[in-house]
C-alpha positions as CSV (number, residue, x, y, z in Angstrom):
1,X,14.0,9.8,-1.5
2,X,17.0,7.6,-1.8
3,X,18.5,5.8,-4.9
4,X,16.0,2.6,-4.1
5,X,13.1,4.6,-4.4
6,X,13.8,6.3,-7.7
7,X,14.9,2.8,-9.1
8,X,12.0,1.2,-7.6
9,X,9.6,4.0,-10.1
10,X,11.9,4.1,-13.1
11,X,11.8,0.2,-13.1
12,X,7.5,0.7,-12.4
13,X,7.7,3.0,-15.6
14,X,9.6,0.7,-17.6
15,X,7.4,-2.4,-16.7
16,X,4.5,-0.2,-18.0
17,X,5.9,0.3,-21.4
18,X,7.0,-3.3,-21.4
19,X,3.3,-4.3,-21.3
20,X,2.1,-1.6,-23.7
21,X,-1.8,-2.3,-25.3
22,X,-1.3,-5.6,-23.5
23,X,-2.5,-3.9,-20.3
24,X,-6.1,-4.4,-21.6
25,X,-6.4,-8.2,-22.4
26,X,-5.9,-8.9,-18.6
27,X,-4.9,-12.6,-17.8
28,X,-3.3,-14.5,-14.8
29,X,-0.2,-15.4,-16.3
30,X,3.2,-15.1,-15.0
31,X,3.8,-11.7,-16.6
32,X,0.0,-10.8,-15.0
33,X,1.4,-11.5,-11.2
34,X,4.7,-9.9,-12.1
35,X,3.7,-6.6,-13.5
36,X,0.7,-6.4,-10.8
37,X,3.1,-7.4,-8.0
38,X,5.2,-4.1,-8.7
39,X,2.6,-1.8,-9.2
40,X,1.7,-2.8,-5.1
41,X,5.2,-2.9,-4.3
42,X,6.1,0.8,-5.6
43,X,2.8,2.1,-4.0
44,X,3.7,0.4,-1.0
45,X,7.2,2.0,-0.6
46,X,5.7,5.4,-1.7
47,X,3.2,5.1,1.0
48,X,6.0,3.7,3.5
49,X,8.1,7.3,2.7
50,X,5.5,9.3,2.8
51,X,3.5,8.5,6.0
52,X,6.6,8.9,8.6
53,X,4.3,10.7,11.1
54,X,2.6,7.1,11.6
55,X,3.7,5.3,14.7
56,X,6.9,2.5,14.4
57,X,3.9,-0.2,14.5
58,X,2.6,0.9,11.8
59,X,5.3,1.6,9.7
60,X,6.8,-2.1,10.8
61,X,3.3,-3.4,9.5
62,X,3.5,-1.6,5.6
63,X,7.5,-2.4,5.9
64,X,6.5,-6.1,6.4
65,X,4.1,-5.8,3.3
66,X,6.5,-3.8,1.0
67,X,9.2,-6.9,2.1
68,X,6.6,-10.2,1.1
69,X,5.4,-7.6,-2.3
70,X,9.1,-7.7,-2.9
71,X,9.4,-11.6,-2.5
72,X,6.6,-12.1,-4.7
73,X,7.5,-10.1,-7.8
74,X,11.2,-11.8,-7.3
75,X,9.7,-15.1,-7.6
76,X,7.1,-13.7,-10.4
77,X,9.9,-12.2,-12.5
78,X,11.9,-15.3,-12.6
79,X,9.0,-17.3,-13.5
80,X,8.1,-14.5,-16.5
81,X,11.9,-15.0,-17.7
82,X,12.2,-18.6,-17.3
83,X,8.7,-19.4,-19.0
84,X,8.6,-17.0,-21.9
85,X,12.4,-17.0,-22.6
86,X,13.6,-20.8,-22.0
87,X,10.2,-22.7,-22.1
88,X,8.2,-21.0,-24.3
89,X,10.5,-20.3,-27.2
């Protein structure tokens, strides 16, 4: 695995201790989208590394998905900062 990929599951890890107990009161909020967003995107890119036997189609198909996971936790996380650390304080 490359630098990405170990960034991509030490950022995961920290997003899960971010949450904490919250993890059990789950609600669609902008923190919901985010933290779910990069749970999919880090399973995404594990699967995308560890299935190379699977044909370029296929690996062009989960590439396409880890790439629009990726543009929606971007978008999520700037919503999360910008709500809860300029609107909401």
């Amino acid at each position: 695995m490359n630098f990405h990929c170990y960034l991509g599951i030490i950022g995961t890890v920290i997003a899960i201790l971010h949450v904490g107990q919250n993890i059990v009161f789950i609600q669609v909020s902008a923190g919901f989208i985010c933290f779910f967003s990069m749970i999919l995107l880090c399973i995404s890119g594990i699967v995308i590394k560890c299935l190379k036997r699977i044909s370029p189609a296929s690996r062009r198909i989960w590439r396409f998905v880890h790439i629009g996971l990726a543009i929606v936790f971007v978008g999520a996380l700037l919503w999360h900062i910008l709500l809860y650390h300029f609107i909401m304080s």
